[in-house]
ROSE-4610 file (N, C-alpha, C; in Angstrom, 1 decimal, always signed):
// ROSE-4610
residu = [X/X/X/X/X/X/X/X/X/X/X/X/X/X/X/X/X/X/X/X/X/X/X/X/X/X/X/X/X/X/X/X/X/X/X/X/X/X/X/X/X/X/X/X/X/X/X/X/X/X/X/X/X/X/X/X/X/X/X/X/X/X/X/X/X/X/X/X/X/X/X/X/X/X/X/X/X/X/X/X/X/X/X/X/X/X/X/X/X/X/X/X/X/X/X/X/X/X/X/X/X/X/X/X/X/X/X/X/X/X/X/X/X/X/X/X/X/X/X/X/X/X/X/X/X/X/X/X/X/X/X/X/X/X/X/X/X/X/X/X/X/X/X/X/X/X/X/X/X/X/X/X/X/X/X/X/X/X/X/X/X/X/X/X/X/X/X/X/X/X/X/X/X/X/X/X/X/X/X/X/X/X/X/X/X/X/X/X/X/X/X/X/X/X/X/X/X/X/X/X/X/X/X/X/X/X/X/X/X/X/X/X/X/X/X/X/X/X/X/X/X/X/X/X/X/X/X/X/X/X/X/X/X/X/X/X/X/X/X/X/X/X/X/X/X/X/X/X/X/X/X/X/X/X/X/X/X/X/X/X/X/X/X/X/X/X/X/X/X/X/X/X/X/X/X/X/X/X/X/X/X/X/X/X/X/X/X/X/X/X/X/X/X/X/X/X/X/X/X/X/X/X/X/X/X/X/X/X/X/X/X/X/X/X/X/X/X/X/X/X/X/X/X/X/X/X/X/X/X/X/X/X/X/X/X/X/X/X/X/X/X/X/X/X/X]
num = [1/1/1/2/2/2/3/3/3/4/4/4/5/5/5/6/6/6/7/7/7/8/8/8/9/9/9/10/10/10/11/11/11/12/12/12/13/13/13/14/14/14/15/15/15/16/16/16/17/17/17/18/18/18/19/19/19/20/20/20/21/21/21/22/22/22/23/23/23/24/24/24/25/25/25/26/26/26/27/27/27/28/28/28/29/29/29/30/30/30/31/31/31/32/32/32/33/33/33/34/34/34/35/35/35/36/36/36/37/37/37/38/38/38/39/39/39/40/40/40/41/41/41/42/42/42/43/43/43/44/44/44/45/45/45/46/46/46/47/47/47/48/48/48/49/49/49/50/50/50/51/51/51/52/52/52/53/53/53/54/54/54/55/55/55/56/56/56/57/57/57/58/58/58/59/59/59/60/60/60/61/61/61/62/62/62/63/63/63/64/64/64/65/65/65/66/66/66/67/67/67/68/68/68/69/69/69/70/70/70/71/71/71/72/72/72/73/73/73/74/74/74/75/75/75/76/76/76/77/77/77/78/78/78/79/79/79/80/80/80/81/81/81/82/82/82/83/83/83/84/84/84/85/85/85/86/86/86/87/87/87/88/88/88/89/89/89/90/90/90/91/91/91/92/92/92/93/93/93/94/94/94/95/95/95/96/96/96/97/97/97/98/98/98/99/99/99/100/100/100/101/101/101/102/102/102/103/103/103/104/104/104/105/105/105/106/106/106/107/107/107/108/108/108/109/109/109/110/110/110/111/111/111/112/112/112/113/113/113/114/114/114/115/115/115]
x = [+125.6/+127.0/+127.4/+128.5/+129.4/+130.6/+130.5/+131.4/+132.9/+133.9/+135.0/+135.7/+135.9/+136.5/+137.5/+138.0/+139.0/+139.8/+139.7/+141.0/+142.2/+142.9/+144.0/+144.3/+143.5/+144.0/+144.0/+143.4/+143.8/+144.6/+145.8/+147.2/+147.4/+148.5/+149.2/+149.7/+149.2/+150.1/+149.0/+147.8/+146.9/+146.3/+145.5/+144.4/+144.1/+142.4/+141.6/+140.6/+139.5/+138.4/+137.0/+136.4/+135.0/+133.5/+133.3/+132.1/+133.1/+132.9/+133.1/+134.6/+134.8/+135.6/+137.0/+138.3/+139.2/+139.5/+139.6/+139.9/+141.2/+141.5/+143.1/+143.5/+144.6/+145.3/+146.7/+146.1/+147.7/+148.3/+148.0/+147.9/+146.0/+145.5/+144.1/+143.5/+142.3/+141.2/+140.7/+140.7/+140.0/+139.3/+138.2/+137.7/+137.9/+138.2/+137.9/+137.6/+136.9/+136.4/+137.6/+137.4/+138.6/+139.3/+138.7/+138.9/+140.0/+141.2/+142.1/+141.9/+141.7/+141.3/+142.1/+143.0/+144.1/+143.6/+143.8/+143.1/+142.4/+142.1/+141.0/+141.7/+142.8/+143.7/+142.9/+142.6/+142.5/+143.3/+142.8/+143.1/+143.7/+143.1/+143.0/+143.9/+144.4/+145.6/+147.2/+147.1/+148.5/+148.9/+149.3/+150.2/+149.6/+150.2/+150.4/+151.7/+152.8/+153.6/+153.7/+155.0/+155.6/+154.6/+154.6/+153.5/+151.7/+151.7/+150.2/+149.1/+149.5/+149.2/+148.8/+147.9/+147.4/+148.0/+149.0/+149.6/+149.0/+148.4/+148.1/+148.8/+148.5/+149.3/+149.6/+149.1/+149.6/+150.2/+150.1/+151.1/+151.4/+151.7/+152.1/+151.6/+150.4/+149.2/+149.3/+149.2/+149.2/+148.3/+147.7/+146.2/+146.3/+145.7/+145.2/+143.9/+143.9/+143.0/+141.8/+141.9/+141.4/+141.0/+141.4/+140.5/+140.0/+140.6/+140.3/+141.0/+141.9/+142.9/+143.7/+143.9/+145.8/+146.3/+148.0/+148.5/+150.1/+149.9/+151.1/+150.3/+150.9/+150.0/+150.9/+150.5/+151.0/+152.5/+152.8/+154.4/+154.8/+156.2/+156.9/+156.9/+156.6/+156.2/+155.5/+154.3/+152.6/+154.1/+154.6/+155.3/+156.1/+156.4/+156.8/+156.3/+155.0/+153.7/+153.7/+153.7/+153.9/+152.3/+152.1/+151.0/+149.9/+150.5/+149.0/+149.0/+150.1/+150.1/+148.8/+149.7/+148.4/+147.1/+146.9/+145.7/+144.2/+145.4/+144.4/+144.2/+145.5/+145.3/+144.1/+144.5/+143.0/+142.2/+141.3/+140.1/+140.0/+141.0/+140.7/+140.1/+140.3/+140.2/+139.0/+137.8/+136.6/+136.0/+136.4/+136.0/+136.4/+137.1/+138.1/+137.4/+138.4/+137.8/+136.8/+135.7/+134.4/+135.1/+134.5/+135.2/+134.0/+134.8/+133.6/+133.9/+132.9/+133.2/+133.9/+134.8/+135.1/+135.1/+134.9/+134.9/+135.2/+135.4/+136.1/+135.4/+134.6/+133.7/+133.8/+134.2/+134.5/+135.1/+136.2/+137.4/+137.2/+136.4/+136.3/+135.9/+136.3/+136.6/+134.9/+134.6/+133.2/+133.3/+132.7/+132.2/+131.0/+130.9/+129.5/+129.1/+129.4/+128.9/+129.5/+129.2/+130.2/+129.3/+130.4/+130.0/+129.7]
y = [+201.8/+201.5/+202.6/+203.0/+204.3/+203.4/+203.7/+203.6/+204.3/+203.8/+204.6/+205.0/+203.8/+203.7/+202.3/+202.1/+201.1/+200.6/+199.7/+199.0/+199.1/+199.0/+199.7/+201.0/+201.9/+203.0/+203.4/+202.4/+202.9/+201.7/+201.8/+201.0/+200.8/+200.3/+199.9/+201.6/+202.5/+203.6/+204.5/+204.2/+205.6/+205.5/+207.3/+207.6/+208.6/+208.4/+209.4/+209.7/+210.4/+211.3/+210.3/+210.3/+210.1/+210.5/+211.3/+212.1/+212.3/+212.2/+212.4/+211.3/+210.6/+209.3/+209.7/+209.4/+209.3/+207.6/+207.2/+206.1/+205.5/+204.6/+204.0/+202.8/+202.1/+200.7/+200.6/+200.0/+199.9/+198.5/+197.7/+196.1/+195.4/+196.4/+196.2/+197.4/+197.6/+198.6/+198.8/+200.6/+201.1/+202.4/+202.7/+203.8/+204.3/+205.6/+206.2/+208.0/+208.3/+209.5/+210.4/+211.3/+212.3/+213.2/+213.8/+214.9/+214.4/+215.0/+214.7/+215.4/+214.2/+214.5/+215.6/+216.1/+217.0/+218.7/+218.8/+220.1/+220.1/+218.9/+219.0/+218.5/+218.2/+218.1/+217.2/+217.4/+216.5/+215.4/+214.2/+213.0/+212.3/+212.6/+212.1/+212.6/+213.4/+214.6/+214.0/+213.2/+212.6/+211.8/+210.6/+209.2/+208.1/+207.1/+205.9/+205.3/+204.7/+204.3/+203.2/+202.9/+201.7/+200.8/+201.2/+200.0/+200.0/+201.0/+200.7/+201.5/+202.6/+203.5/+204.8/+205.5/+206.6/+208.0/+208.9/+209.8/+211.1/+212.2/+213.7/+214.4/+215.0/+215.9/+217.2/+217.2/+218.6/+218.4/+217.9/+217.6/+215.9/+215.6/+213.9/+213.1/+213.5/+212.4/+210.9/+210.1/+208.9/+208.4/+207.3/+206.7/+205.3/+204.1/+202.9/+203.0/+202.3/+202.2/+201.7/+200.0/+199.0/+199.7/+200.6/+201.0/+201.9/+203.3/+204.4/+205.5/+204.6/+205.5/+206.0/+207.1/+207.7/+207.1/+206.7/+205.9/+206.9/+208.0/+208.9/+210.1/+211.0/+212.4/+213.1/+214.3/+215.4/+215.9/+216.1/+216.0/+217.5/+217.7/+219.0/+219.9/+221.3/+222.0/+221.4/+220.6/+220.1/+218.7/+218.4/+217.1/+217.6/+219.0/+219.3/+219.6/+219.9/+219.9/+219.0/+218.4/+217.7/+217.5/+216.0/+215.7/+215.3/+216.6/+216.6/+215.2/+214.9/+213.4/+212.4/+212.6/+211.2/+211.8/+213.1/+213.4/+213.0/+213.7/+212.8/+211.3/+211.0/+209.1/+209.0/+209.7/+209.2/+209.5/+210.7/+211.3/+210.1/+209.6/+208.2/+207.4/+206.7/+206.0/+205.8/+207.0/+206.9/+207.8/+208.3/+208.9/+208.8/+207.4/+207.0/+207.4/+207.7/+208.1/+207.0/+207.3/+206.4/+205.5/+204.5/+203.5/+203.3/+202.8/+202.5/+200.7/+199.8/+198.7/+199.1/+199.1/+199.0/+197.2/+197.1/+196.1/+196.2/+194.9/+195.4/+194.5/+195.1/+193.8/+194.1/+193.2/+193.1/+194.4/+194.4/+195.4/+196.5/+196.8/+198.0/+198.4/+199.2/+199.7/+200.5/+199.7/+200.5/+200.7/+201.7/+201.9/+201.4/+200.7/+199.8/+200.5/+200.7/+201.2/+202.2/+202.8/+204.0/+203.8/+204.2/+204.4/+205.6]
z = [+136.9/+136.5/+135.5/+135.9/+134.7/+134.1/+133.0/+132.0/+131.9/+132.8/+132.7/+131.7/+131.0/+129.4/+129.5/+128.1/+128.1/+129.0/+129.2/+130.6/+130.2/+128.8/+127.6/+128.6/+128.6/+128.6/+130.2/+131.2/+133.0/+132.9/+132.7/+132.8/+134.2/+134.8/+135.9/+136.3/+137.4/+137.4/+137.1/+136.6/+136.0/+136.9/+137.0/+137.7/+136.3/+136.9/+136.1/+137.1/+136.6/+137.2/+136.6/+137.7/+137.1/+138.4/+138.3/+139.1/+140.3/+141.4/+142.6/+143.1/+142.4/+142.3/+141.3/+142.2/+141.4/+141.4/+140.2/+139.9/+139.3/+139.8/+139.3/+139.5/+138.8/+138.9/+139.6/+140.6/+141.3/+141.1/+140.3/+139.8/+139.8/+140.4/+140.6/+140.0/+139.7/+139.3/+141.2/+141.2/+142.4/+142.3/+142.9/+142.9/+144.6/+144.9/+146.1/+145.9/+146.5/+146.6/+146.3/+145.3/+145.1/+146.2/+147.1/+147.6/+149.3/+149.3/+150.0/+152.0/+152.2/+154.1/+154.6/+153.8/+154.7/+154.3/+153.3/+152.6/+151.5/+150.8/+150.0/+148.7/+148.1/+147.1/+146.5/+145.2/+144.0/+144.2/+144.4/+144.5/+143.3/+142.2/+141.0/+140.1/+140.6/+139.8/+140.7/+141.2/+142.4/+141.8/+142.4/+141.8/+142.7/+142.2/+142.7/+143.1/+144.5/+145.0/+144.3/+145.3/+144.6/+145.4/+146.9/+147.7/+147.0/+145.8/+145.4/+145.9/+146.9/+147.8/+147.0/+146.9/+145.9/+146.9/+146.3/+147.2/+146.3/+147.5/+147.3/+146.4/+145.4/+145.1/+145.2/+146.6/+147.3/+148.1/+148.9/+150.4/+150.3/+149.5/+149.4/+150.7/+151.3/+152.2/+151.2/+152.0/+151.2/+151.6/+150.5/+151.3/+151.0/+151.6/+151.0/+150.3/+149.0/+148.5/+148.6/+149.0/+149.7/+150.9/+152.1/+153.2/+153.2/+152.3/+152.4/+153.4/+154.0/+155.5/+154.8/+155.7/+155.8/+155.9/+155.3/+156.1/+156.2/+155.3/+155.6/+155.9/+156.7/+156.9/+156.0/+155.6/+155.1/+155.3/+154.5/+153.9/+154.2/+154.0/+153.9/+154.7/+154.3/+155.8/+156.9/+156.3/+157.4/+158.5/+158.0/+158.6/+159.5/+159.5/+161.1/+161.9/+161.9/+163.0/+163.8/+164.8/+165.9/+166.1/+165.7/+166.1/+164.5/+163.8/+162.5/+162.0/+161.2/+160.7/+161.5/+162.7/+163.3/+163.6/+163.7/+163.6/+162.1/+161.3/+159.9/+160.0/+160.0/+159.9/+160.5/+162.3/+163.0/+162.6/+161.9/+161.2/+160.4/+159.3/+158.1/+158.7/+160.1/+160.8/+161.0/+161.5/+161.3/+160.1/+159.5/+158.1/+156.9/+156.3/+155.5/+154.2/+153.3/+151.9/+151.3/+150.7/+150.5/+149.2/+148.9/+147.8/+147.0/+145.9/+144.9/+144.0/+144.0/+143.2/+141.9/+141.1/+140.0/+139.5/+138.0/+137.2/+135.8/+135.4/+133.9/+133.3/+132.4/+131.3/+130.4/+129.3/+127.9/+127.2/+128.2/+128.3/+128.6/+129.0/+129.5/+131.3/+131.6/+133.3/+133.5/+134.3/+134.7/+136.4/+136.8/+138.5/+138.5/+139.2/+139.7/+140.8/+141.8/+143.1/+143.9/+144.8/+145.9/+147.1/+147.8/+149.6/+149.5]
């Protein structure tokens, strides 16, 4: 078990970094593997949607937390590619970002486990 830090301080809206794991609160504590299915973007350095959805901050890919899938492909230039978008999703599909148990005990945010 790792010690994230304070539940105070991963609010509704935060992400932070912890080993291989970007971790965040989208009304819940989540951990999923940092590294972005599309080109590799820091996961952890993005946002959180209004649907609770953790989005890339390089090409705004969007992910579910709870599965680990794409559920937007790659934005901007990449989104007029005919075809890419659903190609990632489908890659999530069988290779979704790995998850980790997160918990909060006596206030504080720990990672308990990872895929």
């Amino acid at each position: 078990m790792t010690r994230i830090g304070p539940a105070s301080e991963l609010g509704p809206g935060s992400l932070t970094r912890s080993g291989r794991y970007a971790v965040g609160n989208n009304g819940n504590h989540f951990a999923v593997t940092r590294k972005c299915r599309h080109l590799g973007g820091d996961l952890d350095e993005g946002s959180i949607d209004a649907d609770g959805c953790l989005v890339c901050p390089w090409h705004a890919a969007k992910y579910d937390v709870q599965t680990g899938r794409m559920v937007r492909g790659p934005q901007g230039i990449f989104a007029k590619i005919p075809g890419l978008g659903a190609l990632f999703k489908s890659i999530t599909r069988v290779v979704p970002l790995g998850r980790a148990t997160v918990e909060v005990r006596d206030g504080d945010v720990h990672l308990v486990d990872g895929e």
